[in-house]
C-alpha positions in Angstrom: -16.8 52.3 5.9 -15.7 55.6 3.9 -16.9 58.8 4.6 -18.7 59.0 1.6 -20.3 55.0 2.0 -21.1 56.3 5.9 -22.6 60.0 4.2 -25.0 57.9 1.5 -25.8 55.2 4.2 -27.1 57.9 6.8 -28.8 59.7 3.8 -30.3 56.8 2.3 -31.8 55.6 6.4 -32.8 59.6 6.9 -34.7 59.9 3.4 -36.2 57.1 3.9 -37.8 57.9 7.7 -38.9 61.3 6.0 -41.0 59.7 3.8 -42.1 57.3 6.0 -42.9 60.1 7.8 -44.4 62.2 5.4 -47.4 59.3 4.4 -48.1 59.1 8.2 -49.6 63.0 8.3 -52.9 63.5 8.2 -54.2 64.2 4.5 -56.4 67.3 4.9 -54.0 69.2 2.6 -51.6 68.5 -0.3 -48.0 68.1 1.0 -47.0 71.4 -0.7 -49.7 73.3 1.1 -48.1 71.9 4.7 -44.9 72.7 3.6 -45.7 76.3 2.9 -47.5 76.6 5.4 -44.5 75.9 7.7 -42.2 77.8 5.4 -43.9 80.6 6.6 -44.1 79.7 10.4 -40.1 79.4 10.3 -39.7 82.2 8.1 -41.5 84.8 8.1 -43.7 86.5 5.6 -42.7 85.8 2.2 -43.5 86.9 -1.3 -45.0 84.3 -3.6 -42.2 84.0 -5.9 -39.8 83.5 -2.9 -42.6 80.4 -1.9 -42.1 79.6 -5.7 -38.5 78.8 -5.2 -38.6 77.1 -1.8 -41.5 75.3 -2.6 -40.2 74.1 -5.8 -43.4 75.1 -7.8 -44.5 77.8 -10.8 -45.9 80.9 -9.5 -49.3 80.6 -10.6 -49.4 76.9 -9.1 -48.5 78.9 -5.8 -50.5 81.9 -6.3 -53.6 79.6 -7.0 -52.4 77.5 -3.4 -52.0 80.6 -1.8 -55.7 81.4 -2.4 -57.1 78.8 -1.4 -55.3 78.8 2.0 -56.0 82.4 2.1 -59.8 81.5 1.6 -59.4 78.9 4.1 -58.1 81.4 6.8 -54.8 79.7 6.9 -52.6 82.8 5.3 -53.4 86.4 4.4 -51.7 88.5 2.2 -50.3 91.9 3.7 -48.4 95.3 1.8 -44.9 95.3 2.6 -44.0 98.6 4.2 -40.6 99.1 2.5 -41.9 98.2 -0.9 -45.4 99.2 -1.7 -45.4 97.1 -4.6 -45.0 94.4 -3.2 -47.3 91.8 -1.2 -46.1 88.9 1.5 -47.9 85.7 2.5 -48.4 85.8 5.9 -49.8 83.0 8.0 -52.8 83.6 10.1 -53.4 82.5 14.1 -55.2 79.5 12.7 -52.5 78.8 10.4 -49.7 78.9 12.6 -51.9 76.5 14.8 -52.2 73.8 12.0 -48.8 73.7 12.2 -48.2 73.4 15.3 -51.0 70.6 15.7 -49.4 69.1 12.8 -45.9 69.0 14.0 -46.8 67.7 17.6 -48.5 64.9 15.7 -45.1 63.9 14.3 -43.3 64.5 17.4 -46.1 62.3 19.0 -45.1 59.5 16.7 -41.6 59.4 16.7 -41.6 59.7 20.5 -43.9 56.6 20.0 -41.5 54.7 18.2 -38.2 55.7 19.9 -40.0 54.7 23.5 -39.8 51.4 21.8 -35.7 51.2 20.7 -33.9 49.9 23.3 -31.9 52.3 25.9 -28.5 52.1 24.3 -30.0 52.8 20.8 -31.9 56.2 22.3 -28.5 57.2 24.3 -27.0 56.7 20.4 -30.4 59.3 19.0 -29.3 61.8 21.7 -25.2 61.6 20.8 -26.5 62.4 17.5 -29.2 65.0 17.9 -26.2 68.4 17.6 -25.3 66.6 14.3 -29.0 66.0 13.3 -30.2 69.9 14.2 -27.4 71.2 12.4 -28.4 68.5 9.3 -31.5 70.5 9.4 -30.6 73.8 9.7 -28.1 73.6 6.7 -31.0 72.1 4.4 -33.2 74.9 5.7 -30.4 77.3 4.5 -30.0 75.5 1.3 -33.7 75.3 0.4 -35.1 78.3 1.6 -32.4 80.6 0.1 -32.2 84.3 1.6 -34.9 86.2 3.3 -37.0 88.5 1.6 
């Protein structure tokens, strides 16, 4: 198998376990709110229009999201101290703790489902894991773009 057969293959198998993934979460919010929400616990405060880009949404689609989450106690809005003009998105105690409930739920299920692969196909997961963390930190660096 080529590089490039061997690069689709793997992307083709990884997309697919993200969705897979993704319809398994609890559906308390919309996808784009989670997702924000843990741009935010990886990132950082962020301006809205720096959400818009990551998030892949117009700004008043985010700026109405972001008040809702705000109003749920999820994110609050704070005055950046080197622009006073500006205003960053910043996630709340409770909203850091969503994620973190939400992304041990995930964990929980994948740790589910690899108890049940066979030893030599786990020993295969872990050969791969440098390659898979490094997979995600370049999307992270492609998706969420520079720092604000």
């Amino acid at each position: 198998m080529s590089r490039q057969d061997a690069s689709a293959a793997i992307g083709a198998t990884l997309y697919d376990l993200a969705t897979r993934a993704a319809r398994r979460l609890p559906r308390d919010m919309s996808l784009t709110s989670a997702a924000t929400l843990a741009t935010l616990d990886r990132t950082g405060p962020r301006r809205i229009t720096d959400l818009t880009a990551v998030e892949g949404v117009t700004q008043p689609a985010m700026t109405a999201l972001v008040r809702v989450m705000e109003e749920s106690g999820l994110v609050e809005r704070w005055g950046d101290a080197s622009d006073k003009r500006v205003t960053l998105v910043c996630l709340t105690e409770a909203g850091a703790a969503y994620v973190r409930t939400r992304r041990q739920a995930g964990v929980d299920a994948f740790e589910r489902l690899i108890g049940e692969l066979p030893g030599d196909e786990v020993e295969a997961l872990m050969a791969a894991l440098p390659a898979l963390k490094h997979l995600a930190e370049l999307e992270s660096q492609d998706r969420e773009g520079p720092k604000q």
